[in-house]
C-alpha positions as CSV (number, residue, x, y, z in Angstrom):
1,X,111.1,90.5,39.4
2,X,114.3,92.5,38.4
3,X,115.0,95.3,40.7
4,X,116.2,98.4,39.5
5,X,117.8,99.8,42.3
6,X,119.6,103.2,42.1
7,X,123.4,103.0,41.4
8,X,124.3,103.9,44.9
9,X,122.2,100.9,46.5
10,X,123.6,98.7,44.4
11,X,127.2,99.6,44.5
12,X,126.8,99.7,48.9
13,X,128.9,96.9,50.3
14,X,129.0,95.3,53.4
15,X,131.5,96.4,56.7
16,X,134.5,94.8,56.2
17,X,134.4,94.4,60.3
18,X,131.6,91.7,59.9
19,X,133.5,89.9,57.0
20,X,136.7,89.4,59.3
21,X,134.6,88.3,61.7
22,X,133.3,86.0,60.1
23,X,136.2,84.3,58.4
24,X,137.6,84.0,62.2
25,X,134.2,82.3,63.2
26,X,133.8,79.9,60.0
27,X,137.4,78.6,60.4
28,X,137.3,78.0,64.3
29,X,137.5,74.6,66.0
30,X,137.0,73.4,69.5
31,X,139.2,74.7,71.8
32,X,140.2,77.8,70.0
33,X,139.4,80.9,71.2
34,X,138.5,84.1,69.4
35,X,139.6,87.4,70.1
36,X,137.5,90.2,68.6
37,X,139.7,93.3,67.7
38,X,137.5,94.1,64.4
39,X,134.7,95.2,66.4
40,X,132.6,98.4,66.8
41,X,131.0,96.9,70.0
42,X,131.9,98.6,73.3
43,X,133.0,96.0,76.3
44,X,129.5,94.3,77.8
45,X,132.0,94.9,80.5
46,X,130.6,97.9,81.7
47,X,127.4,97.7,80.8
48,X,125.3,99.1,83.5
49,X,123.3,96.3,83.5
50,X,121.6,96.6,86.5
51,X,121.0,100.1,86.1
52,X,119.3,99.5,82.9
53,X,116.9,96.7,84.3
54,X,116.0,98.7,87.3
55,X,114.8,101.9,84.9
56,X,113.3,99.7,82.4
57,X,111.1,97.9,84.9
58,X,110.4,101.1,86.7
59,X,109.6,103.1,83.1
60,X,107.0,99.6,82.7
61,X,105.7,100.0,86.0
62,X,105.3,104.1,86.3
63,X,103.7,104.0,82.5
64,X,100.3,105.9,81.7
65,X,99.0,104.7,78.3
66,X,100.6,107.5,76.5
67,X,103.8,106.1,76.7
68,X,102.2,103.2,74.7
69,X,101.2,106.0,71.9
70,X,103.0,107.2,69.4
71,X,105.5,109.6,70.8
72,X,106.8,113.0,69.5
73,X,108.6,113.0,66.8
74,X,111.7,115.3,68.3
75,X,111.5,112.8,71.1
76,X,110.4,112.6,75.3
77,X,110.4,116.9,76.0
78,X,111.8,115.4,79.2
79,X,114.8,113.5,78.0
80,X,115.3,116.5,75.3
81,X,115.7,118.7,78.2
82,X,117.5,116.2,80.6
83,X,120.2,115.6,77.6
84,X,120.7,119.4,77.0
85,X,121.9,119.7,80.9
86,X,124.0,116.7,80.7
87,X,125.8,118.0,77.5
88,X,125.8,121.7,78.7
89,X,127.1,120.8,81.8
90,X,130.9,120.8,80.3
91,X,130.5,123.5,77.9
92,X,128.4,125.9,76.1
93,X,127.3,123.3,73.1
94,X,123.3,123.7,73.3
95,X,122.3,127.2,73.1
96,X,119.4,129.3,73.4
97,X,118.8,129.9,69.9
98,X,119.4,125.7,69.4
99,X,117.4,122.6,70.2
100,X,117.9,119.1,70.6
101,X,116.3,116.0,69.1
102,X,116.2,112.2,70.2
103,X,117.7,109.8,67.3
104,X,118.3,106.1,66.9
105,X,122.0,106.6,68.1
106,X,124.4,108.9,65.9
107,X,124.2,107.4,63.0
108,X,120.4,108.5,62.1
109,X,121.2,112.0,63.3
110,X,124.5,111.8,60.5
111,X,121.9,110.4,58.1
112,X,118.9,112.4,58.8
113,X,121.5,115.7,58.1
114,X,122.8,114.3,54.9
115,X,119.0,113.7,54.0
116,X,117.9,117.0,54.5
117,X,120.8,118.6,52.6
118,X,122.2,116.5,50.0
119,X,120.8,116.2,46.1
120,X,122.6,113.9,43.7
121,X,126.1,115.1,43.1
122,X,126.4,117.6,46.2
123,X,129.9,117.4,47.2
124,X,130.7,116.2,51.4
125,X,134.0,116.3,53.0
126,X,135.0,113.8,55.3
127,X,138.4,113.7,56.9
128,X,140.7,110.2,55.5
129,X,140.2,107.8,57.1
130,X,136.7,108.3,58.4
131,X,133.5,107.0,59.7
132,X,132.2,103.6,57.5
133,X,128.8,104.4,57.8
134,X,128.9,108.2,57.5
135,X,130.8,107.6,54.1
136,X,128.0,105.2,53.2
137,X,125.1,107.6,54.3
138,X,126.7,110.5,52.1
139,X,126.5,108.1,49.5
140,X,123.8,106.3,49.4
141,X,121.9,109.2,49.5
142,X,123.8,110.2,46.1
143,X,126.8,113.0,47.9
144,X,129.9,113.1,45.9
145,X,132.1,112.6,49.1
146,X,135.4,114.6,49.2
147,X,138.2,112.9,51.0
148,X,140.8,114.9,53.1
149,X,143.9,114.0,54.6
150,X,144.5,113.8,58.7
151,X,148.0,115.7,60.5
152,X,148.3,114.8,63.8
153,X,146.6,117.3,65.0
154,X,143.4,116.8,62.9
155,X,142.5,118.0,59.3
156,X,145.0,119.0,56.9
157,X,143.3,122.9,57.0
158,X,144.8,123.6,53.3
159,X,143.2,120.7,51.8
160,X,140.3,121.3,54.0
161,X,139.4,125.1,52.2
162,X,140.7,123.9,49.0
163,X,137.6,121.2,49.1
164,X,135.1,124.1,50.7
165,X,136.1,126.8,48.2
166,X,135.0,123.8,45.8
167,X,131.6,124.3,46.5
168,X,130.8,121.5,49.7
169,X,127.5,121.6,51.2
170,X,128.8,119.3,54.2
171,X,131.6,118.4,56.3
172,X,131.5,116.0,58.7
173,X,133.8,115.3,61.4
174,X,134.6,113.3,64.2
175,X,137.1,116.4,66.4
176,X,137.5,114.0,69.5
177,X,139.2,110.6,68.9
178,X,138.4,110.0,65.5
179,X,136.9,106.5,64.4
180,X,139.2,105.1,63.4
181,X,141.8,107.2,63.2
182,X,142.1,107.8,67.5
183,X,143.3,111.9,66.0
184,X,141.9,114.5,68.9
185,X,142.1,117.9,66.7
186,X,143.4,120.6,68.4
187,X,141.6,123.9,70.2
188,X,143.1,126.2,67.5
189,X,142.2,123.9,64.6
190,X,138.9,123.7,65.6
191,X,138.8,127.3,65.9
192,X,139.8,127.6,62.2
193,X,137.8,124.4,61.1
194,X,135.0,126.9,62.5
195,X,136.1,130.1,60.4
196,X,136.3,128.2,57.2
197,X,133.2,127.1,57.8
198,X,130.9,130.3,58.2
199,X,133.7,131.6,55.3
200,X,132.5,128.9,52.4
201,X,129.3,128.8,54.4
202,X,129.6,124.7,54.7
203,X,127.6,123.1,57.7
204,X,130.0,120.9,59.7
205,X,128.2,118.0,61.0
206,X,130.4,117.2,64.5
207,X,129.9,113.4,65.8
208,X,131.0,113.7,69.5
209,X,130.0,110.0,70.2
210,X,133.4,109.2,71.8
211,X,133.8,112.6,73.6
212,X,133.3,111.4,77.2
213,X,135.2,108.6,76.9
214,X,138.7,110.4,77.9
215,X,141.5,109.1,79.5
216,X,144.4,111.3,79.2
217,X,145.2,115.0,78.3
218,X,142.4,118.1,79.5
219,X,138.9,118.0,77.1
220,X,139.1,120.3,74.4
221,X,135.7,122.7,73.7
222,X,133.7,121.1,71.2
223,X,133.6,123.2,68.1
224,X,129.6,123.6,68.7
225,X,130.7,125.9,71.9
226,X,132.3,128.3,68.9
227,X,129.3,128.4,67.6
228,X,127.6,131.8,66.2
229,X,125.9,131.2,63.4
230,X,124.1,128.3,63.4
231,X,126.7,126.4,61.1
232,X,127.6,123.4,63.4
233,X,125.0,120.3,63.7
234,X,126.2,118.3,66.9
235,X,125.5,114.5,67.4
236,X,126.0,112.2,70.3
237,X,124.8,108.9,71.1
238,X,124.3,106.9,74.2
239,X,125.1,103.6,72.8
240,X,129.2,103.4,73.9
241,X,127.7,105.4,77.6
242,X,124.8,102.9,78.5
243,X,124.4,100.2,75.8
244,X,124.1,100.3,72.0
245,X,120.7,98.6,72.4
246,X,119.2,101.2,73.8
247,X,119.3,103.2,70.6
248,X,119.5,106.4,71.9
249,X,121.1,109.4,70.3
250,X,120.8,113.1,70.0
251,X,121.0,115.8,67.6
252,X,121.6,119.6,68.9
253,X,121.2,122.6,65.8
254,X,119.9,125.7,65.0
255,X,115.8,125.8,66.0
256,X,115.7,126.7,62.3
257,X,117.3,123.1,60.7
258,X,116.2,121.5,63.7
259,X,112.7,122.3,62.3
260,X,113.1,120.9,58.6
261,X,114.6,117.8,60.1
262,X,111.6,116.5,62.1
263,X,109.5,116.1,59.4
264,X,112.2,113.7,57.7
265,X,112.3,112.2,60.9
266,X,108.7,111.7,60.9
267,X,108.5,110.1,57.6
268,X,111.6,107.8,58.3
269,X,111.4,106.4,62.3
270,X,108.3,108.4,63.5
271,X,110.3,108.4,66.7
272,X,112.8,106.5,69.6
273,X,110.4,104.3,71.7
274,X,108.6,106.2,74.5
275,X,109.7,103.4,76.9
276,X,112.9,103.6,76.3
277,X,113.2,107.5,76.5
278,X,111.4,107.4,79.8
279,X,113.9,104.7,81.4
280,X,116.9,106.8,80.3
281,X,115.3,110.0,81.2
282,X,115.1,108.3,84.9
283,X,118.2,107.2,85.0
284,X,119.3,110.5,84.3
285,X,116.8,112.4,86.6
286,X,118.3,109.8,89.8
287,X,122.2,109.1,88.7
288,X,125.4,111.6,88.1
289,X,125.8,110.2,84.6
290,X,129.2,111.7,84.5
291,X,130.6,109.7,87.6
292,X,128.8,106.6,85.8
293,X,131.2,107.4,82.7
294,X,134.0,107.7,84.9
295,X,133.8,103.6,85.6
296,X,134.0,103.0,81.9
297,X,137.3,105.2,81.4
298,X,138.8,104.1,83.9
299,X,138.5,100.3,82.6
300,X,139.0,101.8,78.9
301,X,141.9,103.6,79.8
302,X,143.6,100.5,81.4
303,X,142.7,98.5,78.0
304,X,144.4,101.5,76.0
305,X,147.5,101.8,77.7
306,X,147.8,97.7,77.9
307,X,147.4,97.5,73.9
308,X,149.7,100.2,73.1
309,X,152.7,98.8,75.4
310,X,151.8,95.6,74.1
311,X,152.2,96.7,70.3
312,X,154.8,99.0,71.1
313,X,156.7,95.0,72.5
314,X,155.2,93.2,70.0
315,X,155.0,94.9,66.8
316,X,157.8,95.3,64.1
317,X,159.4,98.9,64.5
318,X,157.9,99.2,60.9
319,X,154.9,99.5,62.2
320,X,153.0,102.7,63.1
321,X,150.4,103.0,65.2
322,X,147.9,106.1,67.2
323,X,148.2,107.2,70.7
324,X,145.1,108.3,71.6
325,X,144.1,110.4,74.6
326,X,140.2,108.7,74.5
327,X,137.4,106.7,72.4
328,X,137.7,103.1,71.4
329,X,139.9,102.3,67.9
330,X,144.3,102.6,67.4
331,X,144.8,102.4,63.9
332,X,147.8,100.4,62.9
333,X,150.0,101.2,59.6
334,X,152.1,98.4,58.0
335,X,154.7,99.7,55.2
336,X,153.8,100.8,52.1
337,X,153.3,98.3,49.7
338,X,151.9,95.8,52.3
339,X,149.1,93.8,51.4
340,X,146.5,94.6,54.7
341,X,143.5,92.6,53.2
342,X,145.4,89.8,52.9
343,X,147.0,90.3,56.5
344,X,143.8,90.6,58.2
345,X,142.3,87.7,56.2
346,X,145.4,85.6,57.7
347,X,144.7,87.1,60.9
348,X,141.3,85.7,60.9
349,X,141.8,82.6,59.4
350,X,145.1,81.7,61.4
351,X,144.5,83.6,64.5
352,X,140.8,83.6,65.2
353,X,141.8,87.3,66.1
354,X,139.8,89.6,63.3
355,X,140.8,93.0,62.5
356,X,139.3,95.6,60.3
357,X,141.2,96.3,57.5
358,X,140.9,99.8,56.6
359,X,139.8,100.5,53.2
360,X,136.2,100.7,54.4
361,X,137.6,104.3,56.3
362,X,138.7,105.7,53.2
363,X,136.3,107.7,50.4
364,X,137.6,105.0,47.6
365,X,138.1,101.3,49.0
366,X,139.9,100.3,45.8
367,X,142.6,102.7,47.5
368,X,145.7,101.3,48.3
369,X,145.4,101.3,51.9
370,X,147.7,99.7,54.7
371,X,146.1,100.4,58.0
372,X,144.1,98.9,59.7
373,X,141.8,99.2,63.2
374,X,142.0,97.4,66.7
375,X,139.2,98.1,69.3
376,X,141.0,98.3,72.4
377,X,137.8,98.0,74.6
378,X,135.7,95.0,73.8
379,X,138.2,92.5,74.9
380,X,139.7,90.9,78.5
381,X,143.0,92.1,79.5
382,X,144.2,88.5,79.0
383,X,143.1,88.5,75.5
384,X,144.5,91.8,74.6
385,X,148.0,90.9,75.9
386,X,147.7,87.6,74.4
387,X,146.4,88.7,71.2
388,X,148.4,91.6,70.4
389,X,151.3,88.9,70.7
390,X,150.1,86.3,68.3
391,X,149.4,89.7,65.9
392,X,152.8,90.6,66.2
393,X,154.1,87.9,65.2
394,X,152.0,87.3,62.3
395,X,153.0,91.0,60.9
396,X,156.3,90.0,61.1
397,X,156.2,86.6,59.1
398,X,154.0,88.5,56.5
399,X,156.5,91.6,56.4
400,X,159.4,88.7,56.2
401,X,157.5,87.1,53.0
């Protein structure tokens, strides 16, 4: 049979993450060792692994057979509840005229938004470079997505209500160390970010996935906390706080959207698994979740600053690189006219050390791009140090040639 997929389907590629990875794999031999910098994957590291058997075999053990039903679609009222406390408990994010629903992770709270508000051609900002599979979601689902350069400091504001006044329904955002970028955007950005946005009346959909995971510099308010008029969606996820197979997430909003997204939800996933709810729900009720987070940053933040004094050693002065104050990701810059598909291909091949290159990040991956992302976390000290090196001097053959 010939499938007649829509145009977006067929024009979807696969992460470039997975391709790298891939090439390192195919050409390793014995005795080589491979050191994983393309990865999304947090470090299994500090996986509270013990923690999570404990409440799964308790959530087994304490189960009625309603648990074993079908659950609610917004997800266990318990966990709902236990999740608004956690998040509320730094700032004024979940309000009384909100609510808050359990996802699959972040990313089916970013596509469950973009389902409820996007028809074919609707335009969606996203900041360059930017989250792969947010970029995809917006457009698969058939968004015209509207690139928009990073400063330092976050969002380029002028190009930012340029692309609103331009008629957006969506802008998506990651305020606190960007994937992949590492960019924290500043308290009075986000204040503005917030004015244009009840201004061009565009909803800003705010992935906080990283937020916790700070290691330097005070936490900024999330730009939910500004909120007013019900024009901020807030996402989170517990996959880089517990373990990415739990498939937990959240989704805080206005009662009002929260209420046209569950019957999307209910057509899509139906809902997160009871049994999984219930186990993190207990380990919630029982555990300061925030001194649990702690013992990840304070491995992270060790990673981080090893990585960074290792590039800043290592790398050609050519080279540019973020600093940033939390999250997972630096994002690396070789000069312009530098060929980064065929370095991290080299890097794979050569190495055994992947890397993502980043076109993927960007609205247009025919883009002439020259960055590229490291994940600090998911590797051993050792390898870091030791990897970073053999990198190093790999960019500076290939900026020699």
């Amino acid at each position: 049979m010939e499938y007649r997929f829509r145009s977006e389907v067929r024009n979807a590629k696969k992460a470039a993450m997975g391709e790298m990875y891939n090439l390192a794999k195919e050409n390793l031999k014995s005795g080589d060792k491979l050191i994983n910098f393309a990865s999304g994957h947090p470090s299994t590291e500090v996986f509270q692994d013990k923690m999570i058997k404990k409440y799964m075999n308790l959530a087994m053990e304490e189960a009625d057979k309603e648990l074993f039903q079908y659950g609610a679609h917004a997800g266990y009222a318990p966990l709902r509840k236990s999740f608004t406390e956690f998040i509320n408990r730094k700032g004024n994010v979940v309000k009384q005229k909100d609510d808050l629903i359990i996802t699959y992770g972040a990313v089916e709270a970013i596509f469950l938004t973009a389902s409820a508000l996007l028809a074919a051609g609707d335009k969606v900002i996203v900041e360059i470079p930017s989250y792969v599979n947010a970029i995809k979601s917006f457009k698969i689902l058939g968004g015209d997505v509207i690139g928009v350069n990073m400063d330092s400091d976050g969002v380029n504001l002028d190009e930012l209500e340029k692309a609103m006044r331009h008629g957006a329904k969506l802008y998506y955002t990651i305020p606190n160390f960007g994937n992949p970028s590492g960019v924290t955007m500043s308290y009075q950005k986000r204040r503005e970010v917030y004015d244009l946005a009840v201004k061009h009346q565009v909803l800003i959909l705010e992935d906080n996935s990283y937020g916790d995971l700070r290691y330097r510099n005070q936490r900024i308010p999330n730009i939910k906390e500004f909120d007013t008029e019900g024009v901020v969606v807030y996402v989170g996820s517990m996959s880089k706080l517990i373990a990415p197979a739990m498939r937990v997430g959240f989704m805080a909003a206005d009662k009002e959207f929260i209420n046209r997204i569950i019957p999307i939800k209910a057509v899509s996933t139906n809902g997160v698994t009871s049994i999984i709810q219930y186990a993190i729900w207990k380990m919630f009720e029982e555990n300061d979740m925030y001194v649990q987070i702690q013992k990840i940053c304070d491995v992270y933040a060790k990673k981080l600053f090893l990585m960074e004094e290792s590039m800043k050693q290592y790398f050609p002065k050519s080279v540019k690189f973020s600093s940033p104050d939390g999250g997972m990701y630096i994002w690396a810059t070789l000069p312009k006219g530098s060929d980064v598909q065929k370095f991290c291909r080299e890097s794979a091949t050569r190495l055994h050390i992947p890397i993502t290159p980043g076109n993927g990040f960007c609205v247009k991956e025919d883009e002439k791009c020259t960055s590229m992302r490291f994940n600090f976390v998911k590797e051993s000290m050792e390898d870091i140090a030791y990897g970073i090196e053999k990198v190093g001097d790999l960019m500076k053959e290939h900026l020699t040639n």
